[in-house]
C-alpha positions in Angstrom: 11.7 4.8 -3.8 12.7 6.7 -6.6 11.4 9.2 -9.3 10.0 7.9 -12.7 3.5 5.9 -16.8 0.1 6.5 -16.8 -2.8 4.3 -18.1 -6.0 4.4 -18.1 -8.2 1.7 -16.1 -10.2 -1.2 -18.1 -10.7 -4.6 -16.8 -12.6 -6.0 -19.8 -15.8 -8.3 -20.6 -14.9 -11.3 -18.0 -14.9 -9.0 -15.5 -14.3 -5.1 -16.6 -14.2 -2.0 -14.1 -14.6 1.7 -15.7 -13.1 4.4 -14.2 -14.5 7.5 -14.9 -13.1 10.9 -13.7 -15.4 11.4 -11.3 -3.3 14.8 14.6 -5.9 13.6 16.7 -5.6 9.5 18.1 -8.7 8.5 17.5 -11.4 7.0 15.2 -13.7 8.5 12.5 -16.0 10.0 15.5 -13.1 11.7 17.0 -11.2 12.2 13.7 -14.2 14.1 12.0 -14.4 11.9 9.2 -17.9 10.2 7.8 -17.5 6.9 8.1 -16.1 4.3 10.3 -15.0 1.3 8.7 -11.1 1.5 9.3 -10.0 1.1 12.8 -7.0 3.3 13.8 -6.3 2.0 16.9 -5.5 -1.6 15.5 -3.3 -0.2 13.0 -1.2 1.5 15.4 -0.6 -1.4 17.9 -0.1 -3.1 14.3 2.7 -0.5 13.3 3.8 -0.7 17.1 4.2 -4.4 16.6 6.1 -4.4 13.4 9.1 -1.9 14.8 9.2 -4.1 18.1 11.1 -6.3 15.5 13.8 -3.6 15.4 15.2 -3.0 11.9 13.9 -5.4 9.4 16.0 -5.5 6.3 14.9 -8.3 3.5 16.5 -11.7 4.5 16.9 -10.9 7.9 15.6 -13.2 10.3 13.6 -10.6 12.1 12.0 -10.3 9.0 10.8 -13.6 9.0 9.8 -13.5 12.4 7.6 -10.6 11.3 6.3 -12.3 8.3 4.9 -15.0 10.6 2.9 -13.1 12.8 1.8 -10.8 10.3 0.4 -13.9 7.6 -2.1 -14.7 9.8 -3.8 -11.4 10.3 -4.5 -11.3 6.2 -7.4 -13.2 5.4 -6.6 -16.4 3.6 -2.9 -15.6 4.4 0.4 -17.5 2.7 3.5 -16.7 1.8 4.6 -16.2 -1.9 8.6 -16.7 -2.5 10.6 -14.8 -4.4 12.4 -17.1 -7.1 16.0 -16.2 -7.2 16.1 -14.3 -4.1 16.6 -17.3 -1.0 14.8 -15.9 2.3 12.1 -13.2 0.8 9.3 -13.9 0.5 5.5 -11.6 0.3 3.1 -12.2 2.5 -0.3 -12.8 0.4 -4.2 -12.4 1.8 -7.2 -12.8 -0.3 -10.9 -12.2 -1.2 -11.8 -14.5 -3.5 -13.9 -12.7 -6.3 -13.6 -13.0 -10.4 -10.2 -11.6 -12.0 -8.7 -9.3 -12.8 -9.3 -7.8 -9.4 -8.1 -5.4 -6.9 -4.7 -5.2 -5.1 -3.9 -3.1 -2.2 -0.3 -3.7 -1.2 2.9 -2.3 0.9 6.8 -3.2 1.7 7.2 -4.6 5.1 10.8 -4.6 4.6 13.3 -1.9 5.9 16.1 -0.1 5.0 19.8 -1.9 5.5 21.3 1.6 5.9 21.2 3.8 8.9 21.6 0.9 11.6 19.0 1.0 13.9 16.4 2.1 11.0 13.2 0.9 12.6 11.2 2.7 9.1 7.9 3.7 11.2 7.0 5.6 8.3 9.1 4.2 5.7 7.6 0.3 5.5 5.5 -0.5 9.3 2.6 2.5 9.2 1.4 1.2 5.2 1.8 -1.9 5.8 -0.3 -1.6 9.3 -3.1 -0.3 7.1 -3.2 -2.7 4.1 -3.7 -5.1 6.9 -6.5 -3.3 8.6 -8.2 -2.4 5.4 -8.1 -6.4 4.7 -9.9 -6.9 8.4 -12.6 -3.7 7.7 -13.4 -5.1 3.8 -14.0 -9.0 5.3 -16.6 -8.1 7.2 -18.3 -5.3 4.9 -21.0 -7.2 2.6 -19.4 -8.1 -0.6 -22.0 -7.6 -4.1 -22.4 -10.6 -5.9 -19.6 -11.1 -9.1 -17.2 -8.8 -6.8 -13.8 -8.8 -8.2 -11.0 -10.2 -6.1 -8.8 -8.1 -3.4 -5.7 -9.3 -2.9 -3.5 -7.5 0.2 0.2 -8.3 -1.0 2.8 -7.1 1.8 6.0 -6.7 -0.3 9.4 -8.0 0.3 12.8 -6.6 -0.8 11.8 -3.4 -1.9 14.8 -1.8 -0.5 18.4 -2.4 -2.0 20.3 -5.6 -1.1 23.0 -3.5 -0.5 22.1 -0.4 1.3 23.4 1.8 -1.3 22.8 5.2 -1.7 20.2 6.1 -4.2 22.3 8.4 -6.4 24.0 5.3 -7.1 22.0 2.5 -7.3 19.7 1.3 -10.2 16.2 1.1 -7.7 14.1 -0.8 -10.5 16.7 -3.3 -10.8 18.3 -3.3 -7.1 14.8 -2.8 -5.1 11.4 -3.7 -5.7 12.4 -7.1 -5.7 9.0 -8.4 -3.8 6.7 -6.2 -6.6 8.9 -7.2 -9.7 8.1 -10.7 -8.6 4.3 -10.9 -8.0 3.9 -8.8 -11.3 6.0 -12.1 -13.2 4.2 -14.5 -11.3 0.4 -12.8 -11.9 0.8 -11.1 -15.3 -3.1 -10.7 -15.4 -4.5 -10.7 -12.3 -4.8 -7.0 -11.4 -6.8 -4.8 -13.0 -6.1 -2.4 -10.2 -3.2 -1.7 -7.5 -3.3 1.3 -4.6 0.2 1.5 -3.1 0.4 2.2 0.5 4.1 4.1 1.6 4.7 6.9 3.6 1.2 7.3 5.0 0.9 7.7 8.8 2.8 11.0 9.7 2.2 14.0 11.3 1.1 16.9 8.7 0.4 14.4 5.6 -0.4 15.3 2.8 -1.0 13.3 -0.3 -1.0 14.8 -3.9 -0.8 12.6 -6.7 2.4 10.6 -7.2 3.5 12.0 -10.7 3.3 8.5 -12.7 0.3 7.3 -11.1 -2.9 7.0 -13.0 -5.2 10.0 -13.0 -8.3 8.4 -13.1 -7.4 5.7 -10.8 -6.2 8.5 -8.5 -9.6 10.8 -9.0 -11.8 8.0 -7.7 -8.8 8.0 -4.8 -9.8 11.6 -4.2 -13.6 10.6 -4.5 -13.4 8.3 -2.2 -11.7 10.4 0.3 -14.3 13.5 -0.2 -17.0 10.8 1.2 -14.5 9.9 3.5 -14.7 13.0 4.9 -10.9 13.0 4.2 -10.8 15.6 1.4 -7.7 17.7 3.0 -5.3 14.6 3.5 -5.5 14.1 -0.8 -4.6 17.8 -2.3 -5.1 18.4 -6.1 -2.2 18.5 -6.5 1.0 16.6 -8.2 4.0 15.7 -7.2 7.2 13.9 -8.3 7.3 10.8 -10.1 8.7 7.9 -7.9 10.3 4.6 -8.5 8.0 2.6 -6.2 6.3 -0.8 -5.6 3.8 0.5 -8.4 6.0 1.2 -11.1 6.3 -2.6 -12.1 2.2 -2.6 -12.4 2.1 0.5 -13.8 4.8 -1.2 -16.3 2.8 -4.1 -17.1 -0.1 -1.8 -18.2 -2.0 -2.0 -14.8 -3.3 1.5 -13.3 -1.5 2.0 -10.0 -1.5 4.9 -7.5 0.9 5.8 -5.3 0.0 7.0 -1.7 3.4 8.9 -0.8 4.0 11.7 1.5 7.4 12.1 -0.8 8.2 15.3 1.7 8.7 12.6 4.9 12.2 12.1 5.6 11.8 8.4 4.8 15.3 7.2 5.0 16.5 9.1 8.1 17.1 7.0 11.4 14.2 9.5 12.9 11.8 7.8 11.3 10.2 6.1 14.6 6.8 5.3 16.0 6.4 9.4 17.8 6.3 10.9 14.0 3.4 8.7 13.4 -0.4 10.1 13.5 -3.7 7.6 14.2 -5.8 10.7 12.3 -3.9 9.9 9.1 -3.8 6.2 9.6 -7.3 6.7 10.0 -8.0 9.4 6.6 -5.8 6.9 4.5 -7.6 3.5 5.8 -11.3 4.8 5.5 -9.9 6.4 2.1 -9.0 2.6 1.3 -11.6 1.0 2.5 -14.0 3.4 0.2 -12.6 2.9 -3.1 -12.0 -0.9 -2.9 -15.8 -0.7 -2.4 -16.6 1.0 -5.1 -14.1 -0.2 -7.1 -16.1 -3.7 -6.2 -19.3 -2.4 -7.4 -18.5 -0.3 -10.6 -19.8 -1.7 -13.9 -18.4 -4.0 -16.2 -18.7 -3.9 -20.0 
């Protein structure tokens, strides 16, 4: 993840969406929050499973072993491959619904560098909730003409080669699983939420710097109904080469959920740092806008 557009959101005539401006361990009962939609508890014995795996780097065949068990647990799961890149490969669930539509995705890939990187944080906890948001919006009553939601778990967005940031290129090195969807689906999203460092202890959640403001106001809507208001400050904070940045390149309106203060890419990233309260805040958060992101109007 690194630092770097901003666009407005349209999805037009065929199927256009407006946007206007507008550490407990439980769930939303014990969590305080208003709804209960999301379930915390899965998504932490989903985080749990993923770093059972140990450290997952893109290729690796604990990586694969991961990507099978996690396919069927999106709904109409399959794998995508990456052309050019043997062995990766995203892990693809779907809604059907008309297109553009609605992407909610996450790397499930780790680090190659610190050995032992088991990326709790950093890859497992956003991933874990794109997955459990999938399960909580198949079973919430879809409005008729709803756009599609697709759940894309990302491969390779970590560096090949483990090099250090300062001197790696992270649009061309990383983001290899993004880059490639975005080719593949030049028009299918008219919408994409990025899950990252979202699970810890303490997190907090201002607005990535390049993401889209009014894509992220509804975010912060959706969370005030959430009951999840102090999780998404108004505030903003860096701009970060992430899994959005090739969306937000391609002229789609992206957001960003990164706790960008989270030592991310420190071998202490494991499961003990996580929180089910903000699994919980960011996966009812979720949840809420992809549903009213389902029923906005088109023009």
């Amino acid at each position: 993840m690194r630092r770097l557009c901003c666009v407005v959101f349209a999805i037009a005539l065929t199927g256009t969406l407006v946007l206007g401006c507008g550490d407990g361990q439980g769930s939303a009962g014990a969590t305080g929050l208003r709804v209960d939609h999301f379930d915390a508890q899965r998504a932490w014995r989903i985080a749990e499973r993923q770093l059972a795996y140990g450290q997952r780097p893109a290729g690796s065949e604990q990586l694969r072993r991961l990507a099978r068990s996690l396919r069927p647990l999106l709904p109409n799961g399959r794998f995508e491959r990456l052309p050019g890149e043997p062995g990766l490969r995203n892990v693809v669930g779907t809604l059907p619904g008309r297109k553009p539509g609605i992407l909610v995705g996450a790397h499930y890939d780790t680090l190659v560098e610190p050995p032992g990187f088991v990326g709790a944080n950093n890859g497992a906890a956003g991933t874990a909730v794109v997955i459990e948001a999938a399960r909580a919006l198949s079973r919430v009553r879809r409005p008729a003409g709803a756009p599609e939601v697709r759940f894309v778990l990302f491969d390779g967005e970590e560096p090949a080669a483990g090099l250090p940031e300062e001197t790696t290129d992270f649009y061309s090195e990383g983001l290899r699983g993004s880059r490639a969807y975005v080719a593949r689906h030049p028009d299918r999203t008219a919408a994409m939420l990025l899950l990252d460092y979202v699970g810890n202890r303490g997190l907090r959640l201002p607005r990535e710097g390049s993401s889209t403001p009014a894509l992220w106001d509804r975010v912060r809507a959706a969370a005030r109904r959430a009951g999840a208001t102090r999780f998404f400050p108004d505030e903003t904070g860096p701009r970060i080469v992430d899994d959005h940045t090739p969306f937000l390149r391609a002229g789609v309106p992206a957001v960003d959920f990164i706790d960008w203060s989270y030592p991310g890419h420190d071998s202490s990233d494991t499961l003990d740092k996580l929180s089910r309260q903000s699994l919980d805040a960011v996966g009812e958060t979720v949840v809420e806008v992809v549903r009213r992101l389902q029923t906005a109007p088109r023009t």
